[in-house]
C-alpha positions, 0 to 999 in steps of 0.5 A: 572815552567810554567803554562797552561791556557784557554782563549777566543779568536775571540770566540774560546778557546786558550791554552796558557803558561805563563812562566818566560823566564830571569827575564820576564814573557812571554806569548806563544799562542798554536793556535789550540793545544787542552788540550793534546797536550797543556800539551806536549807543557808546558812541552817542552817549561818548557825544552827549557827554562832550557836548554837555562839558563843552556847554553845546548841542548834540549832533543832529545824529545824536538828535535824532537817535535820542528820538528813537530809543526806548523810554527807560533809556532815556530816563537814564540819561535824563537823571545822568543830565545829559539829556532832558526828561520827556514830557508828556502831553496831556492828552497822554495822561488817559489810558488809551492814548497813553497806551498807543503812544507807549507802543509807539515808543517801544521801537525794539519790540519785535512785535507791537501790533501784538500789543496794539491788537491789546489795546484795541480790545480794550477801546472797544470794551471801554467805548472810549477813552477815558482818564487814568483814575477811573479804571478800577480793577473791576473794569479789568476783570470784565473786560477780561470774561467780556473777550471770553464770553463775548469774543470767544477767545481762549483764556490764553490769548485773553489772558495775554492781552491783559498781560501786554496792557498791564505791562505798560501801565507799570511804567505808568506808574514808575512815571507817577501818572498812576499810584497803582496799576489797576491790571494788576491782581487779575487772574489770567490764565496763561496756559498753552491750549493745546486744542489748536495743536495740529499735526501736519504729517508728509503726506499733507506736506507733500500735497502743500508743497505740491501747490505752492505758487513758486518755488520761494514759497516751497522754500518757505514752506519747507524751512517751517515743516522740514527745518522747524524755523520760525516764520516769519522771523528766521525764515526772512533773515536767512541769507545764502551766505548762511547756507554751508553747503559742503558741511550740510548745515547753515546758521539761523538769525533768531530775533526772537532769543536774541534778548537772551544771548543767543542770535544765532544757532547751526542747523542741519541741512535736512535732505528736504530742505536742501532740495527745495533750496538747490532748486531755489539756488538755480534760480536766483543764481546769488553771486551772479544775479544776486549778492551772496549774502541776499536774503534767500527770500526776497518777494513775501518780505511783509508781514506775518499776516500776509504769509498767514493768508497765503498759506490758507489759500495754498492749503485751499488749493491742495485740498487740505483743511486748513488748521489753526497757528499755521507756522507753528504747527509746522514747527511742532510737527517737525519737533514731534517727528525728530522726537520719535525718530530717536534724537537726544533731546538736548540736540533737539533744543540746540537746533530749535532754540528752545528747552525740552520744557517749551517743547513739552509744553507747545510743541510735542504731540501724540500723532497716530504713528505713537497709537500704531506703535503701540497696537502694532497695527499698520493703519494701511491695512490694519494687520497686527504685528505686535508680539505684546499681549493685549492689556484687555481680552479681545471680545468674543467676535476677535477671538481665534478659532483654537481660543473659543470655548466648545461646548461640552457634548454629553456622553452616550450610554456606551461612554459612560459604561466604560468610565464606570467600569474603569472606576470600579476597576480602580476601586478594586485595586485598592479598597482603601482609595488612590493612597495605601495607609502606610506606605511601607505596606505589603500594598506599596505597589497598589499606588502605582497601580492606582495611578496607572488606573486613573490614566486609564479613565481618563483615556476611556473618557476621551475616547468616549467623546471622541465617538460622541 
């Protein structure tokens, strides 16, 4: 019998089967299997070892279950002798088709068409397809300005389809078809642009929400903007047996982190999103109408093209200018208004299943409410509430009334007269100035007396400007 068992790897968990293939103990690494589909996995290579001891063929189940998993698996049981290499046909051997039939192969990634969307770029650069050999690294680093000159990608998304081919062929070159992967080497740039980041605040979410078609479509656009799940991923698997509505929280199913141990994370139940999905409960009625563990979507299960479009022609209809990655602004503005709002950060990075450096990265943003608190200004009415002194003089036109600088007024005859004759009365006081000599002096009274003089200049001063 063979055993399953869970083990750190490069900081993610692997499932892996351990199993007495002859008189020897193997291990069989599962990759990116999760529990699941580990246990159909054991269970198969349990039949593939009794029937290579009893001289036989699989079962057709397991037939057919060799068929579909991934390629590094299948060389792994290949070389343990329990199963035929894959051979390749020839017309694999040149780039396209083998990177088509490649990503025909991987039916455990989440999303080949990311990849096939790759290659296309490439056929296209390439006009055709051509063998192995020819392909220098050269071609690669055309082909890499030609989709950002020629097709105005970003330098992220060019950098990505670079990244995706040159993925593939390394597994090329582990089947010796290649002796060097010529993808590799190329600068790319992999940086988040974040040109396309858009904030969508209430107002625009209210006015979206008001124009959605139905009532599945408010809750499916009030999980990405009030919930911060990702769509379509999490927002399809969500189940109403997820939902705990008495502990005002429910469970997200994340395909995407689940690669790395973490399936699933717990949620509050924002006031928003219960709302919208008490209304959609009415609805469905699940436990009546439906089952309870029904997904709570169930009309746009398709693809994330078609939510894509659908939320450009609601936006239309609400009259709001539609905004480049759609969901993932949704995602991110959340992100930003739960940052402000004061929650701790490793809070935050629980409950949308990603670190505070990916969310530095992607997902924070400057909105106009940091700029109001900054100013203390309210961007209804423009008044200023703020107690902070301005770091940059205001000009001369914002200026109050009691800061701006009056001209001096020259005094009349009458003003100057007085001033002189209070100085000279001064002077008299004392002939030697403001300080006696020595101040122990007969004349130690004259300082105080000289003082007393000058407050009286200055009062005839003011006076006199006063009559001016």
């Amino acid at each position: 019998m063979a055993s399953l068992d869970l083990v750190t790897h490069g900081g993610r968990n692997v499932w892996r089967v351990r199993a007495y293939i002859g008189k020897r103990r193997e291990t069989i690494s599962l990759g990116v299997f999760d529990e699941s589909d580990s246990q159909i996995a054991k269970e198969h290579i349990e039949h593939l070892i009794d029937s290579k001891a009893r001289n036989r063929l699989p079962p057709r189940a397991s037939v057919r279950w060799l068929e579909s998993i991934p390629l590094e698996l299948h060389e792994r049981l290949s070389i343990l002798g329990l199963v035929e290499a894959r051979a390749f046909v020839e017309a694999e051997r040149t780039l396209i088709a083998y990177l088509r039939a490649y990503v025909k192969e991987r039916t455990d990634w989440k999303k080949p068409e990311n990849y096939k969307q790759a290659i296309d770029k490439l056929e296209s650069f390439l006009k055709k397809d051509v063998p192995f050999g020819s392909l220098r690294r050269s071609d690669v680093e055309r082909w890499h300005r030609w989709m950002i000159q020629d097709l105005e990608l970003s330098p992220n998304t060019a950098g990505q389809n670079v990244k995706r081919c040159r993925q593939i062929l390394n597994q090329a070159v582990a089947d010796r078809l290649i002796e060097e992967n010529p993808f590799r080497g190329v600068r790319i740039d992999l940086k988040s642009d974040k040109s396309k980041n858009r904030y969508i605040d209430e107002v625009t979410a209210k006015a979206i929400l008001d124009a959605c078609p139905n009532q599945e479509w408010r809750v499916i656009f009030a999980l990405a903007r009030f919930g911060g799940l990702r769509t379509p991923s999490e927002t399809l698997n969500l189940r109403w047996s997820d939902i705990q509505w008495e502990r005002n929280r429910f469970k997200v199913r994340s395909p995407k982190t689940e690669r790395y141990g973490k399936k699933e994370r717990v949620i509050p139940l924002w006031p928003e999103l219960r709302t919208e999905l008490n209304e959609l409960f009415a609805i469905v009625e699940p436990g009546v109408k439906e089952p309870l563990d029904s997904y709570v979507v169930q009309k746009y299960r398709s693809t994330e093209d078609n939510l894509r479009t659908t939320l450009g022609r609601i936006a239309d209809v609400a009259g709001v200018e539609k905004w480049p990655k759609p969901f993932m602004a949704l995602r991110a503005s959340r992100r930003t208004e739960l940052e402000r709002a004061g929650f701790k950060n490793h809070v935050l990075n629980d409950w949308f299943g990603h670190t505070g450096a990916i969310a530095e990265t992607h997902y924070l943003q400057t909105t106009e409410a940091d700029f109001e608190a900054a100013t203390g200004t309210d961007s209804q009415n423009g008044a200023t509430a703020s107690s902070v002194a301005p770091l940059v003089a205001p000009s001369r036109e914002e200026q109050p009334a009691s800061a701006s600088i009056s001209p001096i007024k020259k005094l009349n005859k009458k003003g100057a007269l007085m001033a002189l004759s209070a100085l000279l009365m001064l002077l008299e006081v004392h002939p030697s100035g403001f300080e006696p000599e020595t101040f122990g002096s007969v004349d130690r009274c004259s300082i105080q007396l000289s003082y007393g003089c000058l407050c009286r200049v200055f009062q005839l001063f003011a006076q006199s400007r006063r009559e001016v």
